[in-house]
Each structure stands twice: as C-alpha cells, then as structure tokens.
Phi, psi and omega in degrees: 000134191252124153264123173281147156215176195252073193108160148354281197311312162313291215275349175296304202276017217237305183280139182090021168271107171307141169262011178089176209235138176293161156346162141288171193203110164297135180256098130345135164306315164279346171293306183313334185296319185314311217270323162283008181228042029023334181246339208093342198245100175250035150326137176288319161320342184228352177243359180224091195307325195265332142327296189293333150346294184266018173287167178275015172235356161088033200160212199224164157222134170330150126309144209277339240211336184290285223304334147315316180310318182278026157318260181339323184264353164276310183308328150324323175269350175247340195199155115238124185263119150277163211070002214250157161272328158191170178204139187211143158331136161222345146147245181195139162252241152358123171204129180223164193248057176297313253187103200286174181229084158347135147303097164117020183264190170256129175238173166193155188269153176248117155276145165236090163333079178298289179209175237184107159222128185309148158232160177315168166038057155049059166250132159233167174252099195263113160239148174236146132304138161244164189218100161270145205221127146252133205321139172059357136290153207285356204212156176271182206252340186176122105018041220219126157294147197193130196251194207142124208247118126254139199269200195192000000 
C-alpha cells in the first residue's frame, strides 16, 4: 500500500518511520544486459550466464550499482509525496552491497525516513534509508543512505 503524504510538512511527520516495503521487481537477464551496456561494465558475473555458472554465485548477477538505481522506480510504490515543486537526487551517503541479486530473482525495496532538514525558499533535506532485500534471502543485497532535496 503506498502512502501519500502532502509537503514539507507530510514528510516532517514521517521521520524516523519505516515507510513499508515496495512492490517485488524480477530482475532480468536483459535488464541487466541493458544496464552493462548503458555503463560499459560487461563484466561475466553479470553478462555471461554460462560462465557465471561455474562463478562464485553459481549464475549471472545484478550490478551492485543497477540494483541502487531502482530506487527511484521502487520508491513510488511505498510513499509519493505531493505539493512539492519540484524534487531531485542530492546524492548518497553510506551505500554497501552484503549480499549479491541473482539473475531471475525478486528484489524489493525497505524505506525509513532518517532525517529532515528545513532549506532556504521551502526547501527540505530528506535522507532514507534504503534497504534492498532479495525475496527469501537471508541478508539484504544493499544497503544505501539516499538524500533528496523538496521543494514547496
């Protein structure tokens, strides 16, 4: 169930909340294939399914840096925030990779509202956690602190 909230003020009443966990998203062979060739980084752990067979995950694997990327296309399904004028990436702090994310899994996202700082012109500074989890796995696949600037 995705929660709205409305503003500065919606996302103030927010910190130091999990906000629930996104949809699952099957991770594909071809997203991943898209996403090394879009970065450059064709490493065979994540583009050579019958190589990566005999590899140290036993498969092909996400790229550590795809499986950050779906924030944004995860984050939508647990919270959309309204009022706003505009809102952008500010960038990330912490961010680690416990756990790799098969090729043919389910991932899904965990958000927390951490903290909340007022900016000049109705502006705030939102950082989350994220948590990425493959489904039935024992440890999460990342990790990420993720900043975010909205505006009024």
């Amino acid at each position: 169930m995705t929660t709205t909230v409305t503003g500065i003020a919606g996302l103030k009443e927010l910190v130091g909340q999990h906000l629930g966990y996104s949809d699952e998203m099957e991770i594909t062979q071809e997203r991943v294939n898209t996403f090394a060739d879009a970065t450059g980084d064709h490493q065979w752990i994540h583009v050579d399914p019958e190589r990566a067979k005999d590899g140290p995950f036993g498969g092909p694997i996400a790229h550590g840096y795809l499986t950050v990327s779906l924030g944004p296309a995860l984050l939508p399904t647990i919270v959309r925030v309204e009022g706003m004028s505009m809102a952008v990436n500010y960038g990330m702090g912490k961010v680690r990779f416990p756990s790799p994310v098969p090729v043919g899994s389910k991932l899904r996202l965990g958000a927390e509202l951490t903290a909340l700082e007022e900016l000049p012109n109705n502006g705030a500074q939102v950082t989350m956690t994220f948590t990425y989890q493959v489904v039935d796995a024992p440890k999460p696949a990342c990790v990420a602190e993720v900043i975010y600037r909205y505006f009024e």
